[in-house]
ROKOL-280399 format. One record per residue (C-alpha): residue in three letters; x negated, y, z negated. Coordinates in nm, 2 decimals, padded with zeros to 4 digits, always signed. Layout:
residues N
 rest      u      v      w
  ala      X      Y      Z
...
***
This chain:
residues 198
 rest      u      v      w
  unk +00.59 -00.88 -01.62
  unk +00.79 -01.02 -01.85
  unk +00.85 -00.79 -02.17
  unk +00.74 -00.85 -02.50
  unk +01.02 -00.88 -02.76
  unk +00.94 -00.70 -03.10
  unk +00.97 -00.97 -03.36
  unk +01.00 -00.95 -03.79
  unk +00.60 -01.08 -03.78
  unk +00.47 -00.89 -03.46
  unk +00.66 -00.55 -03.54
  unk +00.38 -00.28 -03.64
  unk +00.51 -00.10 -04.01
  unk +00.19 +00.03 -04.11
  unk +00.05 +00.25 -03.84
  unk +00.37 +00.24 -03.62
  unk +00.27 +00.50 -03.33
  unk -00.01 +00.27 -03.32
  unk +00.14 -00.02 -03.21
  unk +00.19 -00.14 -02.84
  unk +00.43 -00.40 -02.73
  unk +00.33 -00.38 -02.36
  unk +00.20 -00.65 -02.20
  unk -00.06 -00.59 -02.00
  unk -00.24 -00.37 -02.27
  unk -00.21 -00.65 -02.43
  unk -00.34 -00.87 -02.18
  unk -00.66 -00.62 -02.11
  unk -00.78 -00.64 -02.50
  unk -00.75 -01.04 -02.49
  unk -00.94 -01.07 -02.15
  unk -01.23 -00.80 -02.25
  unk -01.29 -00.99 -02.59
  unk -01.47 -01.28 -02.64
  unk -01.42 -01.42 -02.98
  unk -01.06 -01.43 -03.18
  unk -00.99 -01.58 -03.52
  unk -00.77 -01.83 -03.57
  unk -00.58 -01.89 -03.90
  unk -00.35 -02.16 -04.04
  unk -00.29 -02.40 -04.32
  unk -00.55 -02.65 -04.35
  unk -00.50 -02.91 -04.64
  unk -00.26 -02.71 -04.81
  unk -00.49 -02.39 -04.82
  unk -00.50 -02.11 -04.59
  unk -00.81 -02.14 -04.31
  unk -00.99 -01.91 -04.07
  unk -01.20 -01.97 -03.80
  unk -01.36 -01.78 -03.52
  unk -01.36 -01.97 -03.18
  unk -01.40 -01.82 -02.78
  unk -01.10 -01.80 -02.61
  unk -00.96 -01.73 -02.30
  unk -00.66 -01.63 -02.07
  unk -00.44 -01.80 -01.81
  unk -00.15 -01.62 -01.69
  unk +00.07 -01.59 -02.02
  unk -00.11 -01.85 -02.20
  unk -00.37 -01.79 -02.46
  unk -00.64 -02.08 -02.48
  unk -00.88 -02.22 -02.78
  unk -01.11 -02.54 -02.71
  unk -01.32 -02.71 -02.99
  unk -01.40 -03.02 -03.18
  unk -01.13 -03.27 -03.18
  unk -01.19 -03.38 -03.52
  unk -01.16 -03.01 -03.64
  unk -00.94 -03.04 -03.94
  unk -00.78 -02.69 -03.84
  unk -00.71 -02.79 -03.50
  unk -00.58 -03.11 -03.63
  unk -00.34 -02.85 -03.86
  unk -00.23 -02.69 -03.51
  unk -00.20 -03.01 -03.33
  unk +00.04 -03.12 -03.64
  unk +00.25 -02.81 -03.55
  unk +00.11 -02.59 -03.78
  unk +00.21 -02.22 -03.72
  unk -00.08 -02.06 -03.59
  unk -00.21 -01.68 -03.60
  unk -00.45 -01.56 -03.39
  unk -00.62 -01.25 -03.41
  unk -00.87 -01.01 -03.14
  unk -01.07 -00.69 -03.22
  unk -01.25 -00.48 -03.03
  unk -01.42 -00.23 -03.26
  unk -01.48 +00.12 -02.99
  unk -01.61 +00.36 -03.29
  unk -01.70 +00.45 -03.65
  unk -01.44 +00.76 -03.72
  unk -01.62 +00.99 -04.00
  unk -01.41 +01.24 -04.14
  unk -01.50 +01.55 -04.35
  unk -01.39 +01.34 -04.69
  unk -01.45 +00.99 -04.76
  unk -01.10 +00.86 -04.77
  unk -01.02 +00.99 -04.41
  unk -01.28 +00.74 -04.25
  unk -01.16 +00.53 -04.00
  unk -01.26 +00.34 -03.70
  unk -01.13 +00.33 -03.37
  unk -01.01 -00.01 -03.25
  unk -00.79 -00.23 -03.02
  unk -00.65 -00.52 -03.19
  unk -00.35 -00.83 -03.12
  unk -00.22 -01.07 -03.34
  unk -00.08 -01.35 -03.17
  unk +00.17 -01.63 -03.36
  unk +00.28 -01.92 -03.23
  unk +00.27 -02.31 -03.22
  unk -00.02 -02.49 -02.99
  unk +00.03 -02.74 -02.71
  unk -00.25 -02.97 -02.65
  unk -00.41 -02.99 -02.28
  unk -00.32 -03.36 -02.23
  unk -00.34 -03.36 -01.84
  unk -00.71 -03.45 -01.72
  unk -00.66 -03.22 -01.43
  unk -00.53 -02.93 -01.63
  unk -00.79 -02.97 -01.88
  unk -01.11 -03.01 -01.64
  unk -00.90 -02.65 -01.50
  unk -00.85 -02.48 -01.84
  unk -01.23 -02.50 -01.95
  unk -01.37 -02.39 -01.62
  unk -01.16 -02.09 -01.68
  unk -01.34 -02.03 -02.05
  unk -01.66 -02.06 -01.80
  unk -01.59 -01.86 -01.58
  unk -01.48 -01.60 -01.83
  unk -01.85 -01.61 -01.93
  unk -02.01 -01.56 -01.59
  unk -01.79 -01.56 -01.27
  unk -01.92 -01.88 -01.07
  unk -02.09 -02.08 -01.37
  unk -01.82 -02.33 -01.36
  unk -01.95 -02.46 -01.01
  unk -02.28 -02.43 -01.18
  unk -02.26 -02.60 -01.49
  unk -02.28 -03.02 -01.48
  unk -01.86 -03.12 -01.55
  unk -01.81 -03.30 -01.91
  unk -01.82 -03.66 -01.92
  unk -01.57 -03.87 -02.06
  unk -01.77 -03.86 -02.35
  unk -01.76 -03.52 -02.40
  unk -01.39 -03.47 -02.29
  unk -01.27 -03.72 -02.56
  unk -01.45 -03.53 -02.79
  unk -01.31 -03.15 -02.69
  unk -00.94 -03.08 -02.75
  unk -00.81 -02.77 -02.57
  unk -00.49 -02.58 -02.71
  unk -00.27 -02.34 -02.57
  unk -00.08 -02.08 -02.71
  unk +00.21 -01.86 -02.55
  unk +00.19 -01.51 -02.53
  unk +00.52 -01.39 -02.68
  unk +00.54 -01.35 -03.01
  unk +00.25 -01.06 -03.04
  unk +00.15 -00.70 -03.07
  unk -00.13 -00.42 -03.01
  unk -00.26 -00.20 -03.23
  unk -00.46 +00.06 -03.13
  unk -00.65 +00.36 -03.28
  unk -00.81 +00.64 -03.01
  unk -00.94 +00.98 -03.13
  unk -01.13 +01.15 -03.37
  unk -01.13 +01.20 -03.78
  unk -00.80 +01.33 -03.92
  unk -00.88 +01.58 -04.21
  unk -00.66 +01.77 -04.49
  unk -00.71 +02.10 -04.40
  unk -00.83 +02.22 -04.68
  unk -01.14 +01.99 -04.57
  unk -01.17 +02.19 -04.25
  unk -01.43 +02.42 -04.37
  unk -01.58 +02.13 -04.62
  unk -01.99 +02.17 -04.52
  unk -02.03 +01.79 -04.36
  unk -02.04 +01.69 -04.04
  unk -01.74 +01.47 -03.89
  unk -01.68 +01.25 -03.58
  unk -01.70 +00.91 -03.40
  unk -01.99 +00.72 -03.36
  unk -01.88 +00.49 -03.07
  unk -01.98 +00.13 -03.05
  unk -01.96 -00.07 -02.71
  unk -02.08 -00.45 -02.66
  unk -02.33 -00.49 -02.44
  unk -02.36 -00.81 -02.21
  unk -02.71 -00.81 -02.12
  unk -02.93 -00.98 -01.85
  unk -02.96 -01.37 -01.85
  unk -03.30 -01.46 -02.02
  unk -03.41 -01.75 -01.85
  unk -03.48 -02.06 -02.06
***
């Protein structure tokens, strides 16, 4: 794999040991999460919005509304950061400052290229479905014309980012070592669950 190179946005200053720079960790946080947050300027004032997306190869994909005024900011050329977090645990220390939470995160800048090809399109959002549920793009009825005009996907390469990453448990002065509280991590997970039929 191709490395990543450290850049004056992506490089990690607060919380340096918990950076990564490696790829496929990288890669492995993007695929397991399903919803990022994407942020640029929108009519001259800063704009955030969650959206899905999705990976192919070193690409990072969004899909929405054409007439989104924040993807018409990216489609403009607007610098675009993109941000994923996967939240693995509450971190409760002994005192209150020490609490923390245990976490894989990227932040992802770069400048979007709109899907313009039909074929590449059609092949880019039955990726996003299949992320969902392995097979559902066979499943699913393919947009109409309609509905393609209407969707604009963008993609995003995967080079100017970074990892951060927090494992473990609380991290205490030790003069709080004997402090008479209880300390540890609560862990969260996200559960897919079974299909409820409609």
């Amino acid at each position: 794999m191709k490395p990543i190179e450290v850049t004056e946005r992506t490089r990690v200053r607060r919380g340096p040991k918990k950076a990564s720079y490696d790829r496929e960790t990288i890669y492995e946080i993007l695929d397991e999460a399903y919803v990022c947050h994407i942020g640029a300027t929108m009519h001259n004032s800063a704009a955030v919005q969650p959206n899905f997306h999705w990976r192919i190869g070193d690409r990072l994909y969004i899909h929405g509304s054409s007439k989104n005024g924040l993807f018409q900011s990216i489609i403009r050329g607007e610098l675009t950061c993109i941000t994923v977090t996967l939240l693995d645990g509450l971190v409760f220390a002994k005192s209150a400052f020490h609490h923390s939470a245990n976490f894989r995160s990227v932040m992802l800048y770069g400048k979007g290229e709109v899907v313009e090809d039909p074929d590449k399109k059609q092949y880019a959002l039955d990726q996003m479905l299949e992320k969902f549920s392995t097979g559902r793009a066979a499943e699913a009825r393919k947009p109409n014309d309609t509905e393609m005009k209407a969707t604009v996907v963008i993609s995003f390469p995967i080079e100017e980012v970074s990892a951060k990453i927090r494992t473990g448990g609380p991290i205490d002065e030790p003069e709080d070592l004997d402090y008479p509280t209880w300390a540890g991590v609560k862990p969260v997970t996200t559960l897919i669950g079974d299909l409820v039929p409609e």
